[in-house]
mmCIF file of the N, C-alpha and C atoms, coordinates in Angstrom:
data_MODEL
# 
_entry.id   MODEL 
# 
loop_
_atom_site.group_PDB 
_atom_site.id 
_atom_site.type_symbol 
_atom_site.label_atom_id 
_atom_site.label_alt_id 
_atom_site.label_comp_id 
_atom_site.label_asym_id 
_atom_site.label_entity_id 
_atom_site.label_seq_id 
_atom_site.pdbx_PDB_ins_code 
_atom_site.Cartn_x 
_atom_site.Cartn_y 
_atom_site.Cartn_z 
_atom_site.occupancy 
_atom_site.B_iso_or_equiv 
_atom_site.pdbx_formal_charge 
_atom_site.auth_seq_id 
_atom_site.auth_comp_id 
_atom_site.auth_asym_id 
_atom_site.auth_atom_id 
_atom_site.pdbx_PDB_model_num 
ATOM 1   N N  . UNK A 1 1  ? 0.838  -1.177 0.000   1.00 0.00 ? 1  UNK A N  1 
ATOM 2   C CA . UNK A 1 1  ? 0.000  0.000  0.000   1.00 0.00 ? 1  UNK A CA 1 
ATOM 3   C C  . UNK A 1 1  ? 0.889  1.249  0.000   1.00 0.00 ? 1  UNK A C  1 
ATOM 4   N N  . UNK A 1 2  ? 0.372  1.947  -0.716  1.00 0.00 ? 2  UNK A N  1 
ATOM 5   C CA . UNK A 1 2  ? 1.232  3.318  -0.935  1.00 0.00 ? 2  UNK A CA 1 
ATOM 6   C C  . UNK A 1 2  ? 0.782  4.591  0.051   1.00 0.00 ? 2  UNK A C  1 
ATOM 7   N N  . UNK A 1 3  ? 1.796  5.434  0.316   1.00 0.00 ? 3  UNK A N  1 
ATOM 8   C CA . UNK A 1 3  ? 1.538  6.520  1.556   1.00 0.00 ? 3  UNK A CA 1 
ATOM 9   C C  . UNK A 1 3  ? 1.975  7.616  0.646   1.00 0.00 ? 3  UNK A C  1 
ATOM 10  N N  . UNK A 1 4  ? 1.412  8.613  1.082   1.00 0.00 ? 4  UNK A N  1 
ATOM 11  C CA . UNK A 1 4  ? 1.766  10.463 0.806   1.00 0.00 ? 4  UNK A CA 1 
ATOM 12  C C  . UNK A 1 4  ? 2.096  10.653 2.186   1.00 0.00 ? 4  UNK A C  1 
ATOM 13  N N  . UNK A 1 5  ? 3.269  10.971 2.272   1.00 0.00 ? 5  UNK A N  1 
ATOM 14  C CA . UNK A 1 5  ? 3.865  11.513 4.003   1.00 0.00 ? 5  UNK A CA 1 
ATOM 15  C C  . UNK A 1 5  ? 4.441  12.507 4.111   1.00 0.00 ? 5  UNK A C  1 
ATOM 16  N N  . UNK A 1 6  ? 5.086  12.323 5.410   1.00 0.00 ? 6  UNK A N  1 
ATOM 17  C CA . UNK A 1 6  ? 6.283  13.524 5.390   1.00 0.00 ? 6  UNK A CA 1 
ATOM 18  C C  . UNK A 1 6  ? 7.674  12.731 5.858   1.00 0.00 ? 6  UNK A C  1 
ATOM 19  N N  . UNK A 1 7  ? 8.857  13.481 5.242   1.00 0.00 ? 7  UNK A N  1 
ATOM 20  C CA . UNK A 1 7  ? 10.148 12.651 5.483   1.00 0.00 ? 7  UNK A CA 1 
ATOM 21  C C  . UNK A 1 7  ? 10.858 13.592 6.016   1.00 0.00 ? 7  UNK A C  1 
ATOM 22  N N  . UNK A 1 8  ? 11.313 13.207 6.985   1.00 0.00 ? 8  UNK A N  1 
ATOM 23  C CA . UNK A 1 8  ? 12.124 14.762 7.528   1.00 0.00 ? 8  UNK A CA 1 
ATOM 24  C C  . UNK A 1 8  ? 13.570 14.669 7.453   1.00 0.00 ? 8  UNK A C  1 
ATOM 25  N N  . UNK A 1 9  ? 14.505 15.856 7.366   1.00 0.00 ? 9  UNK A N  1 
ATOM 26  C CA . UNK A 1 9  ? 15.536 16.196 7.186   1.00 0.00 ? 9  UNK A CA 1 
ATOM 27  C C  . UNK A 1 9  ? 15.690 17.576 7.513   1.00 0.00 ? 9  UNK A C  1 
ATOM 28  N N  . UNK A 1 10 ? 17.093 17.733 7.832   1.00 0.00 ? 10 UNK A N  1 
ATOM 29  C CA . UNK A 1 10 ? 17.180 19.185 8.300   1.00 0.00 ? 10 UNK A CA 1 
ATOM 30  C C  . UNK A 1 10 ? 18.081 19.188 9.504   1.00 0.00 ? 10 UNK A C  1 
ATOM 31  N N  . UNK A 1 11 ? 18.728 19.923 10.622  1.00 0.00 ? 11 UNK A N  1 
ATOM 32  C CA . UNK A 1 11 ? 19.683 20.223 11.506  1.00 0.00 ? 11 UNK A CA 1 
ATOM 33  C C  . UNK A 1 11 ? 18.437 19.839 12.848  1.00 0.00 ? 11 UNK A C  1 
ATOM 34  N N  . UNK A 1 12 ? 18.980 19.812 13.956  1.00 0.00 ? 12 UNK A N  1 
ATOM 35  C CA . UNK A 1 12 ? 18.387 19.634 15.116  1.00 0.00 ? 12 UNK A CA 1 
ATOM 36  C C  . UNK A 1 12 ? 17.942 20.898 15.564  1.00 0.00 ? 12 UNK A C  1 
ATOM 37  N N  . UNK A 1 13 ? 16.231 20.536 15.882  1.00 0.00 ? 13 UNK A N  1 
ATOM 38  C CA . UNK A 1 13 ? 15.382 21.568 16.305  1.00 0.00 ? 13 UNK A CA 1 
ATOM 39  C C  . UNK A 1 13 ? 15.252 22.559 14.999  1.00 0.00 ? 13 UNK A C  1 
ATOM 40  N N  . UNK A 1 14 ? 15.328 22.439 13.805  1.00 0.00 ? 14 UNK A N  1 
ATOM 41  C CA . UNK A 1 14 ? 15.420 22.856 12.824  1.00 0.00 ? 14 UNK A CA 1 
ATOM 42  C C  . UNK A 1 14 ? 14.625 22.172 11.212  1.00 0.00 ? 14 UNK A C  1 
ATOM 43  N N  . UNK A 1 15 ? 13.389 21.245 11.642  1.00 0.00 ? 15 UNK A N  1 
ATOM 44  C CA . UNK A 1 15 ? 12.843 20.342 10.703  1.00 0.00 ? 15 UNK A CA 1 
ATOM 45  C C  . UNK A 1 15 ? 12.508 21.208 9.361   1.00 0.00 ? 15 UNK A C  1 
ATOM 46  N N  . UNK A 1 16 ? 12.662 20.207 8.858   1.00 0.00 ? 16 UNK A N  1 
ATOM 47  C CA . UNK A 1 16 ? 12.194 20.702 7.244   1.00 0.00 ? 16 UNK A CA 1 
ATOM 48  C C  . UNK A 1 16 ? 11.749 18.758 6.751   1.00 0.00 ? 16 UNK A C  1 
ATOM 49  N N  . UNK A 1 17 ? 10.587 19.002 5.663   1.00 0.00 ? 17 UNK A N  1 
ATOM 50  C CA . UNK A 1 17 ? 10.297 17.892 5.477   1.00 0.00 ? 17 UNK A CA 1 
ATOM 51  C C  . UNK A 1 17 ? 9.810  17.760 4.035   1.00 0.00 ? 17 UNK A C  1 
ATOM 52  N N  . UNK A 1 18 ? 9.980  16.940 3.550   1.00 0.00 ? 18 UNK A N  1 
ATOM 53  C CA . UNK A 1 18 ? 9.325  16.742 2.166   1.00 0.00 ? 18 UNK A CA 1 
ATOM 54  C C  . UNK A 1 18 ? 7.800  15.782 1.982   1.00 0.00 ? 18 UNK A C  1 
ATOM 55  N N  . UNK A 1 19 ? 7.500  15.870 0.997   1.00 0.00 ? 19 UNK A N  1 
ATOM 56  C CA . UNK A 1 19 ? 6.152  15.044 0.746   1.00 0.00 ? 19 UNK A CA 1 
ATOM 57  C C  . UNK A 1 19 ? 6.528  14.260 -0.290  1.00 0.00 ? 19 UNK A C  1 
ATOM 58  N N  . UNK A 1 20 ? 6.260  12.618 0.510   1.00 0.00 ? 20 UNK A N  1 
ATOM 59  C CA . UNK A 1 20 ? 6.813  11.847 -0.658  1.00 0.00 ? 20 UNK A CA 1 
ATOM 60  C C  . UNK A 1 20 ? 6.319  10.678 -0.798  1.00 0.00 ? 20 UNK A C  1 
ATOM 61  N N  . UNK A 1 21 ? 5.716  9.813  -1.403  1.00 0.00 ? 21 UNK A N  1 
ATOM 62  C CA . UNK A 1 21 ? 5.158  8.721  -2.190  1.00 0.00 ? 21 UNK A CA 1 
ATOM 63  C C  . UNK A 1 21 ? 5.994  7.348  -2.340  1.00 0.00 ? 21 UNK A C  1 
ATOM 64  N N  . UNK A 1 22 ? 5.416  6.767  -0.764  1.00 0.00 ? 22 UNK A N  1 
ATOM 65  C CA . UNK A 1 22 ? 6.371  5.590  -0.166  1.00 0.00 ? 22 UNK A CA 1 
ATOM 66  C C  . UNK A 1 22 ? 5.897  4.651  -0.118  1.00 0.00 ? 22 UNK A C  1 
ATOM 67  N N  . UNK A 1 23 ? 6.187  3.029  0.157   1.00 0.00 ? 23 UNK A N  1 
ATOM 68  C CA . UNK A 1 23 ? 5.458  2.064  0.428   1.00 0.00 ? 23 UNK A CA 1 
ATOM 69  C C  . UNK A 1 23 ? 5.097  2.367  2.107   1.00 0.00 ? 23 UNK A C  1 
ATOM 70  N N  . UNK A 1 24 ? 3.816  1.773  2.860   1.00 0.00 ? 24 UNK A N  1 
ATOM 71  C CA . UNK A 1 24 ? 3.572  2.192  3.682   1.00 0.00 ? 24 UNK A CA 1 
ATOM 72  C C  . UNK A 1 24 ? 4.767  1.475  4.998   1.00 0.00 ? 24 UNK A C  1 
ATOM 73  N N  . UNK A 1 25 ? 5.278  -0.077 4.755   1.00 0.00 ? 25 UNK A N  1 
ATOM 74  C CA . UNK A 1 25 ? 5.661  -0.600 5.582   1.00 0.00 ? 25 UNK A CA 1 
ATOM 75  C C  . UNK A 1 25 ? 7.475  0.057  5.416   1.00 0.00 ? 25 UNK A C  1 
ATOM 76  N N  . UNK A 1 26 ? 7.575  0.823  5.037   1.00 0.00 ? 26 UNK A N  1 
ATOM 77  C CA . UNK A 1 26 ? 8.955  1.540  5.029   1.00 0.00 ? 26 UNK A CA 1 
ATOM 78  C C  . UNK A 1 26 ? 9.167  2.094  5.924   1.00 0.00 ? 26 UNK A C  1 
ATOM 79  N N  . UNK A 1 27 ? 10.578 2.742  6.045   1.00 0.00 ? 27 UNK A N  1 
ATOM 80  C CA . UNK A 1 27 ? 10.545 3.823  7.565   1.00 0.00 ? 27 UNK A CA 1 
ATOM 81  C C  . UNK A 1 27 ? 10.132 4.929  7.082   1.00 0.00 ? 27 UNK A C  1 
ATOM 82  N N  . UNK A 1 28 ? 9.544  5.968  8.143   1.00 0.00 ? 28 UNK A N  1 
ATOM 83  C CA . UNK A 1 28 ? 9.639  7.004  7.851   1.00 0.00 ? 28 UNK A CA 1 
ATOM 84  C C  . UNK A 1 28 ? 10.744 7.672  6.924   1.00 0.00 ? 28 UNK A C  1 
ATOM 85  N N  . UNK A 1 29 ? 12.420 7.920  7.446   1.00 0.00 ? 29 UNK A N  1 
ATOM 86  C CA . UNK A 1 29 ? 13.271 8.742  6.405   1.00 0.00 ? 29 UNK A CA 1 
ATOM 87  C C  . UNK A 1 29 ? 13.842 7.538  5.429   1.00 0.00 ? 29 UNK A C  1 
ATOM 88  N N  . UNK A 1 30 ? 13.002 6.267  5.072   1.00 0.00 ? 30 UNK A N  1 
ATOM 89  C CA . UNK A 1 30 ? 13.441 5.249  4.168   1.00 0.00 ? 30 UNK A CA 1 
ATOM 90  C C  . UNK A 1 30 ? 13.378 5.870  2.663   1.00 0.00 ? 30 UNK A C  1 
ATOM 91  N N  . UNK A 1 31 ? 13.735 5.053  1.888   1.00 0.00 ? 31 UNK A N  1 
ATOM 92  C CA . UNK A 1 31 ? 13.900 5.621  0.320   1.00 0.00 ? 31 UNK A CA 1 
ATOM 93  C C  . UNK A 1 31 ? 12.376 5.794  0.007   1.00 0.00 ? 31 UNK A C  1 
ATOM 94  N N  . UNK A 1 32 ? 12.220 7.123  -0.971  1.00 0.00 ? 32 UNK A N  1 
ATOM 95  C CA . UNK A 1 32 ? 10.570 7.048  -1.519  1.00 0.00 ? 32 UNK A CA 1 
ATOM 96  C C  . UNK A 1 32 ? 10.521 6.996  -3.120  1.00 0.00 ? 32 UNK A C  1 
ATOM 97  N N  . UNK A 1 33 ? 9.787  6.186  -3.165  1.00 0.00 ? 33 UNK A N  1 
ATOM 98  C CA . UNK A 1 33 ? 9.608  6.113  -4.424  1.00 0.00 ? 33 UNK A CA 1 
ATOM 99  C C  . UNK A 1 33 ? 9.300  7.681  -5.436  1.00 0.00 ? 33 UNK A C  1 
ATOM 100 N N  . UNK A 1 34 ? 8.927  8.516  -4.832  1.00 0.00 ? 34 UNK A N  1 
ATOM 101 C CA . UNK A 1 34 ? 8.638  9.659  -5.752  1.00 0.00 ? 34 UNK A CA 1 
ATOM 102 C C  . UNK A 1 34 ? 8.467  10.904 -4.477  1.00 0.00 ? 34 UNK A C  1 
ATOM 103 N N  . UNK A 1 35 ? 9.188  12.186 -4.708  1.00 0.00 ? 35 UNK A N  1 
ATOM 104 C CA . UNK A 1 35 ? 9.097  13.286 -3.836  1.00 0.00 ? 35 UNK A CA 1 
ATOM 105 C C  . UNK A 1 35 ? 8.115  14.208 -4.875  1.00 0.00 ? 35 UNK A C  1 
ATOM 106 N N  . UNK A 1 36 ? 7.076  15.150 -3.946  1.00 0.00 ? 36 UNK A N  1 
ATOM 107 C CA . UNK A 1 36 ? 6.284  15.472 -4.791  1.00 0.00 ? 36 UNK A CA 1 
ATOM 108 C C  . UNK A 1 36 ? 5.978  16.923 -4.041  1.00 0.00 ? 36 UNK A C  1 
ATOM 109 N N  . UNK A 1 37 ? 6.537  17.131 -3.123  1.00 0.00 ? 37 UNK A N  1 
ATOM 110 C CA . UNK A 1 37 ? 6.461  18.403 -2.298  1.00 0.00 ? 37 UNK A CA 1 
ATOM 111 C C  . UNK A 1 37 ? 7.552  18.575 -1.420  1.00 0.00 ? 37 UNK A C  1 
ATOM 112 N N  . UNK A 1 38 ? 7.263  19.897 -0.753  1.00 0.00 ? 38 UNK A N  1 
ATOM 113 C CA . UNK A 1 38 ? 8.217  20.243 0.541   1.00 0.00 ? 38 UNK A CA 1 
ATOM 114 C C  . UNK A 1 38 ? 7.277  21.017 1.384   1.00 0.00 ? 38 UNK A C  1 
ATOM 115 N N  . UNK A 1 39 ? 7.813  21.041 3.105   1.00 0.00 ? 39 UNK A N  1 
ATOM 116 C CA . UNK A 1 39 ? 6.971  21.740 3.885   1.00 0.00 ? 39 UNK A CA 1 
ATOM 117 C C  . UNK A 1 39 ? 8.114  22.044 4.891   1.00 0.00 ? 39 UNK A C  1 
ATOM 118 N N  . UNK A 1 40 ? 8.064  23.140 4.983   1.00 0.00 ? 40 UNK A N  1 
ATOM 119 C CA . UNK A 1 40 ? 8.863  23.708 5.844   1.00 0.00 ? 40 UNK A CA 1 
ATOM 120 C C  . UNK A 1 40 ? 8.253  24.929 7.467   1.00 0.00 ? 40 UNK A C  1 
ATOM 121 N N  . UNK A 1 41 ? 7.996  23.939 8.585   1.00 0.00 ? 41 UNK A N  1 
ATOM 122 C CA . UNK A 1 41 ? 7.115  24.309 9.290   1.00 0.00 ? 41 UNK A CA 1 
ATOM 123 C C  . UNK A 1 41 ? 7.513  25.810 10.681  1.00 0.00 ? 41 UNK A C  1 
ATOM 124 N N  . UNK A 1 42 ? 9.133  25.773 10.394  1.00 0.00 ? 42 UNK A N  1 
ATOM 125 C CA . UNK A 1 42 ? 9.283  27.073 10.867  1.00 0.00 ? 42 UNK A CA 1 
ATOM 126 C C  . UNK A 1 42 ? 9.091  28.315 9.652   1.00 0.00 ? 42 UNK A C  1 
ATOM 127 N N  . UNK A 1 43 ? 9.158  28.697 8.734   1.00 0.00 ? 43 UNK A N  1 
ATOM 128 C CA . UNK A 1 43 ? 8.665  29.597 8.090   1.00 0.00 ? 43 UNK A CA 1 
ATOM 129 C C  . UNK A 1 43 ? 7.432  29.452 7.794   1.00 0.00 ? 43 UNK A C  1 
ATOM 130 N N  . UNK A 1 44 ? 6.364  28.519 7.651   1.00 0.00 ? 44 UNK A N  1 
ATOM 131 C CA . UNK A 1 44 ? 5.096  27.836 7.573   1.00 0.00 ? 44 UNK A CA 1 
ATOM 132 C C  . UNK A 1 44 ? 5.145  27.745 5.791   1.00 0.00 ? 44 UNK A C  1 
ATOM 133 N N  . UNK A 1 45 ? 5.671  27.514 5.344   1.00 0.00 ? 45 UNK A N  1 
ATOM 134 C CA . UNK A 1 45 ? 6.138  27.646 3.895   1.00 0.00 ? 45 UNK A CA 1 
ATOM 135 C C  . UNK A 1 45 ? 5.886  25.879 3.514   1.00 0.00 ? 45 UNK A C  1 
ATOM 136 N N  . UNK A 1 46 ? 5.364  26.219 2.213   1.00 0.00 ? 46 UNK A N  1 
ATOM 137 C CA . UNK A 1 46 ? 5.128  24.695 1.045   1.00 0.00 ? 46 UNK A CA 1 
ATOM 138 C C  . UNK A 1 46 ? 4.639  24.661 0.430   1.00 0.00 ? 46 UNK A C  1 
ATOM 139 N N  . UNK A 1 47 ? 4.725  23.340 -0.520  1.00 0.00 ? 47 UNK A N  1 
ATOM 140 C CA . UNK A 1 47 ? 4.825  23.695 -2.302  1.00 0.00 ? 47 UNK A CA 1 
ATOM 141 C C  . UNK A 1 47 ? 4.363  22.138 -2.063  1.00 0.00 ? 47 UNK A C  1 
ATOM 142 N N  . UNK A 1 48 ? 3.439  21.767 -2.812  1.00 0.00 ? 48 UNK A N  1 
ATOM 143 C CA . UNK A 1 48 ? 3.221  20.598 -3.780  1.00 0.00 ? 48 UNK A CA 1 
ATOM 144 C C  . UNK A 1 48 ? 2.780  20.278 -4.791  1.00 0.00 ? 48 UNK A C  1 
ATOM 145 N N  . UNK A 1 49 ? 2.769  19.320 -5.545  1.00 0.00 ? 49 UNK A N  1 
ATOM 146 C CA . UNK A 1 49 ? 2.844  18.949 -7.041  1.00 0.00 ? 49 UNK A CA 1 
ATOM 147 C C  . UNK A 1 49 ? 1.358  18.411 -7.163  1.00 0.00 ? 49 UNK A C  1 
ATOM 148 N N  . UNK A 1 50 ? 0.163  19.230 -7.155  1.00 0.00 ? 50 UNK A N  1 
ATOM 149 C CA . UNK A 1 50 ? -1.256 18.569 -6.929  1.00 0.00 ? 50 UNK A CA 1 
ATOM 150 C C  . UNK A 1 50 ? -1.547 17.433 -7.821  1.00 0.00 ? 50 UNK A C  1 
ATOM 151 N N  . UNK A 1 51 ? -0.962 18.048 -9.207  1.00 0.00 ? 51 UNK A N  1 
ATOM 152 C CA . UNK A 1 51 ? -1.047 17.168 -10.339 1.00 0.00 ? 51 UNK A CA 1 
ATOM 153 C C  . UNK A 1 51 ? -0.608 15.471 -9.900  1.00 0.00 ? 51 UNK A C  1 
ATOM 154 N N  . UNK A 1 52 ? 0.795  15.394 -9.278  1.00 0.00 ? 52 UNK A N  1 
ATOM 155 C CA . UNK A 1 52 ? 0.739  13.963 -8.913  1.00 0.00 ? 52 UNK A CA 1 
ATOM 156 C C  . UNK A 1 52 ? 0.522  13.595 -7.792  1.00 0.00 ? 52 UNK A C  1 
ATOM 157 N N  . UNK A 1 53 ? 0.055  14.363 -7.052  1.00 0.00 ? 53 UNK A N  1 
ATOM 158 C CA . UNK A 1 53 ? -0.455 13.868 -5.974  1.00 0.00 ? 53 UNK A CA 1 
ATOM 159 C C  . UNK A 1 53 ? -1.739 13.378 -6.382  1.00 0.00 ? 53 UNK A C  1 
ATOM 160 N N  . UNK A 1 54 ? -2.638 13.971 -6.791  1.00 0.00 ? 54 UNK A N  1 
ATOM 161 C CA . UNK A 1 54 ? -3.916 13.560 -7.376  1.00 0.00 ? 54 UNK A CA 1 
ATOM 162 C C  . UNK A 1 54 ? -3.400 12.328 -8.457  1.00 0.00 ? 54 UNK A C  1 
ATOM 163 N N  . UNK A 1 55 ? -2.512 12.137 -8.838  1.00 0.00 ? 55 UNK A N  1 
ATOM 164 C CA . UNK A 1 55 ? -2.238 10.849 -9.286  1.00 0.00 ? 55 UNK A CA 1 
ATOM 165 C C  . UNK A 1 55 ? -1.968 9.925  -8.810  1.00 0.00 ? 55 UNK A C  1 
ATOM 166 N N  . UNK A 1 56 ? -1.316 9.866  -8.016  1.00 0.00 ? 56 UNK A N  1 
ATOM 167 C CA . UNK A 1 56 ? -1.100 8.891  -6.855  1.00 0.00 ? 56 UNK A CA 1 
ATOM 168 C C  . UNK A 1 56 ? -2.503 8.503  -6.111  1.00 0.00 ? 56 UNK A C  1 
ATOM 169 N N  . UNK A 1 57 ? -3.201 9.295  -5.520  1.00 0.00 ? 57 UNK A N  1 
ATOM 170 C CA . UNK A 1 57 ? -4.511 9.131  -4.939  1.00 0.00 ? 57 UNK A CA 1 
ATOM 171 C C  . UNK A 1 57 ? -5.392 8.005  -5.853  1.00 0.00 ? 57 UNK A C  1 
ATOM 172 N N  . UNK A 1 58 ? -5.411 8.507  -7.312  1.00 0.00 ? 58 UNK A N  1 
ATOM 173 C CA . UNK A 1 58 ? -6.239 7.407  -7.687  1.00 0.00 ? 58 UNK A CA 1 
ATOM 174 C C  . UNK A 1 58 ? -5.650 6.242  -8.354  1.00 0.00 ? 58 UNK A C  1 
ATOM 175 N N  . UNK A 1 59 ? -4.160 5.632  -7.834  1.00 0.00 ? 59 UNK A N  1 
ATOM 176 C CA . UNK A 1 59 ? -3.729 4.552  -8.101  1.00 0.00 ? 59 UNK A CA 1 
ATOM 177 C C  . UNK A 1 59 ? -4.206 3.780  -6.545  1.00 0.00 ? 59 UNK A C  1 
ATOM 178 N N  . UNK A 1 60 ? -4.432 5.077  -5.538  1.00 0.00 ? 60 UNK A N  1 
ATOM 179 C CA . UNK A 1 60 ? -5.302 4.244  -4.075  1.00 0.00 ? 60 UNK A CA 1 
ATOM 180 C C  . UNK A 1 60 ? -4.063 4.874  -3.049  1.00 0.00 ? 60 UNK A C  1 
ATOM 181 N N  . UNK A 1 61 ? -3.369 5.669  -3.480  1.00 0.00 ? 61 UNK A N  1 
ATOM 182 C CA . UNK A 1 61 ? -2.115 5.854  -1.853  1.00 0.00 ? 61 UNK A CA 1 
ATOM 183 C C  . UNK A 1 61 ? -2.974 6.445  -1.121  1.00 0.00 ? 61 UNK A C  1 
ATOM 184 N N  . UNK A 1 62 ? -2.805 6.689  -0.089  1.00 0.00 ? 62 UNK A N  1 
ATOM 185 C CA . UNK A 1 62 ? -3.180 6.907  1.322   1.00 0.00 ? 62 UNK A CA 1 
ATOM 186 C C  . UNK A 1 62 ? -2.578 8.634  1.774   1.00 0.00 ? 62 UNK A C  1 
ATOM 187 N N  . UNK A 1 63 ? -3.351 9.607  2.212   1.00 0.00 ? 63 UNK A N  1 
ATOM 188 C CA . UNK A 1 63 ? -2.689 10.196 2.765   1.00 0.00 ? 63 UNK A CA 1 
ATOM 189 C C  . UNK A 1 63 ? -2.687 10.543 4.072   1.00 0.00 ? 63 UNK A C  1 
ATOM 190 N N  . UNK A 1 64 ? -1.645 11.189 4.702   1.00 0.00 ? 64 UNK A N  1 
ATOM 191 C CA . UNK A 1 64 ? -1.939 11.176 6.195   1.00 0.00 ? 64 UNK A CA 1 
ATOM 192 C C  . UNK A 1 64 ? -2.275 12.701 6.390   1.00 0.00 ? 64 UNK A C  1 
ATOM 193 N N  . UNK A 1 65 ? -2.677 12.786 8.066   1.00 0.00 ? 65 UNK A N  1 
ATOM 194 C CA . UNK A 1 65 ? -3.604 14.056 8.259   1.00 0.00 ? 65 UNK A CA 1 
ATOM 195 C C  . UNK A 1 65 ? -2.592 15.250 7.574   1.00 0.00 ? 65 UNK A C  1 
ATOM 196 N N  . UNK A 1 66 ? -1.734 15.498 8.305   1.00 0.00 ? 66 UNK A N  1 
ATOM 197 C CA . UNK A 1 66 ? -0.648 15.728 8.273   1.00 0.00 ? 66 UNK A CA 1 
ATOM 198 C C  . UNK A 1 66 ? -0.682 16.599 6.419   1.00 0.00 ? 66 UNK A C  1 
ATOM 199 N N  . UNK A 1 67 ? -0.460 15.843 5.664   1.00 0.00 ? 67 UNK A N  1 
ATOM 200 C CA . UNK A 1 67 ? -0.281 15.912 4.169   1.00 0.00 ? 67 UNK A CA 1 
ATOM 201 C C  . UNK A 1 67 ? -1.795 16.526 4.042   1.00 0.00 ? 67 UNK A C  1 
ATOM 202 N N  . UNK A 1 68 ? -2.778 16.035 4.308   1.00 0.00 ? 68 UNK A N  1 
ATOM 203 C CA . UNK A 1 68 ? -3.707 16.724 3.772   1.00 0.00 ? 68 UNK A CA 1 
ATOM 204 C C  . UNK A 1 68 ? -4.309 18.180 4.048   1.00 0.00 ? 68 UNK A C  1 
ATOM 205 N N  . UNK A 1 69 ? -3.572 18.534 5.700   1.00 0.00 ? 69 UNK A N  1 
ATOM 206 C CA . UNK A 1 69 ? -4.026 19.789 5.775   1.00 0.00 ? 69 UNK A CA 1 
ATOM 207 C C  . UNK A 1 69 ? -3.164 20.923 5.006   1.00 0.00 ? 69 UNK A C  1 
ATOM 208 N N  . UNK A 1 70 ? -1.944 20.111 4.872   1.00 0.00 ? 70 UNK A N  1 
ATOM 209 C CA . UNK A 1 70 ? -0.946 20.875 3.406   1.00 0.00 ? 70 UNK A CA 1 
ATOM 210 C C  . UNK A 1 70 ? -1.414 21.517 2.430   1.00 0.00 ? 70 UNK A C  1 
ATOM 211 N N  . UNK A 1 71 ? -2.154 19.896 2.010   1.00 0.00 ? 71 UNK A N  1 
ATOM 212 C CA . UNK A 1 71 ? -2.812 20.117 0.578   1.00 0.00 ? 71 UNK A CA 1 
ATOM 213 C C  . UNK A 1 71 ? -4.039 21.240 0.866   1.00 0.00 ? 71 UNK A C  1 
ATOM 214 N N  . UNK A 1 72 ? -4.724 21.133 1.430   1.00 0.00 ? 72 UNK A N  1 
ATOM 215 C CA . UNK A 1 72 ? -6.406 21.927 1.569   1.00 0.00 ? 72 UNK A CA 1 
ATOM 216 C C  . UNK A 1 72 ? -5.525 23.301 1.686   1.00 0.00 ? 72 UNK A C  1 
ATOM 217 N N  . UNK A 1 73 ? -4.593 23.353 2.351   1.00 0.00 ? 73 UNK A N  1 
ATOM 218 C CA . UNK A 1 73 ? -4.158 25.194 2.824   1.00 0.00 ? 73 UNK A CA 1 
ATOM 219 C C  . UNK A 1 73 ? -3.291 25.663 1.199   1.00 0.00 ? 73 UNK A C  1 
ATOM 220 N N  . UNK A 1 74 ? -2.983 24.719 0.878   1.00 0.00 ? 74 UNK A N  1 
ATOM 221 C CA . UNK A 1 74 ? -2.491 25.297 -0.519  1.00 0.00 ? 74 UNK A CA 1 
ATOM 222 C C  . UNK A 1 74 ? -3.587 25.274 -1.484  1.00 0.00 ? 74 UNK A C  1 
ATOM 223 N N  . UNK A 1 75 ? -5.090 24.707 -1.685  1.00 0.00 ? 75 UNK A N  1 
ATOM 224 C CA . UNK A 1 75 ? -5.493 24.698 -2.418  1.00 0.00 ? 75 UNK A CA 1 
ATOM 225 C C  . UNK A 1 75 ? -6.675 26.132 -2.122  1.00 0.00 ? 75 UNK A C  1 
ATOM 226 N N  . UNK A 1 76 ? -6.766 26.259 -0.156  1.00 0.00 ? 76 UNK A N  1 
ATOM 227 C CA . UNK A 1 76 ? -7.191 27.539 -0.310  1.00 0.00 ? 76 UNK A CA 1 
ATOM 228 C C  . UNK A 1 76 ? -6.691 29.092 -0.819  1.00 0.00 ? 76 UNK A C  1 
ATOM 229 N N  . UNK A 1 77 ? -5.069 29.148 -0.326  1.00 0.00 ? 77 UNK A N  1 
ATOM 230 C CA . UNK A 1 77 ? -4.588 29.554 -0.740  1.00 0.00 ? 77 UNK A CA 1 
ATOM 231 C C  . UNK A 1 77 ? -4.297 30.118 -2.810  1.00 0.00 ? 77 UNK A C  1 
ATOM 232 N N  . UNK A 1 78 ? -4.456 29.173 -3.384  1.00 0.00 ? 78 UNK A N  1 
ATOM 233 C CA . UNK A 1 78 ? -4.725 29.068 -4.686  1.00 0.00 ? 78 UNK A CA 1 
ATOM 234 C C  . UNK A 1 78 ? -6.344 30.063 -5.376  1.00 0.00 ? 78 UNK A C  1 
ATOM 235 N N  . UNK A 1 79 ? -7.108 29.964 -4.767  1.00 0.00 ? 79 UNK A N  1 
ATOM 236 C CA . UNK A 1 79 ? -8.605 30.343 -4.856  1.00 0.00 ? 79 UNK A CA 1 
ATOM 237 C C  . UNK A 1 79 ? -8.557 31.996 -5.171  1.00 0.00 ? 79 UNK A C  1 
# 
């Protein structure tokens, strides 16, 4: 089963994370099959690729809360 997550990277006390298109039983910072965003939660800053994310969705991935309030604030944002 496929996941839309977040993978984090970045310095200590300093997160930055990407949005990326993983098998679900992987680790969190394990390899992802496809990066499709970034979120960066001390500037409140992020970017994603709706186009494949909405592609991914209807091959059935999963997303978590997390990713989706991303998505909804960028798509209000967009309006």
């Amino acid at each position: 089963m496929l996941k839309i997550r977040l993978k984090r990277f970045g310095r200590k006390k300093q997160p930055s994370y990407r949005i990326i298109v993983i098998d679900s039983r992987k680790p969190r910072d394990g390899r992802a099959i496809e990066e499709i965003g970034f979120y960066n939660p001390i500037i409140n800053k992020s970017s994603i690729n709706l186009i494949q994310a909405k592609k991914r969705i209807c091959q059935g991935a999963q997303i978590t809360k997390k990713v989706q309030q991303i998505i909804n604030q960028i798509k209000k944002e967009n309006q």
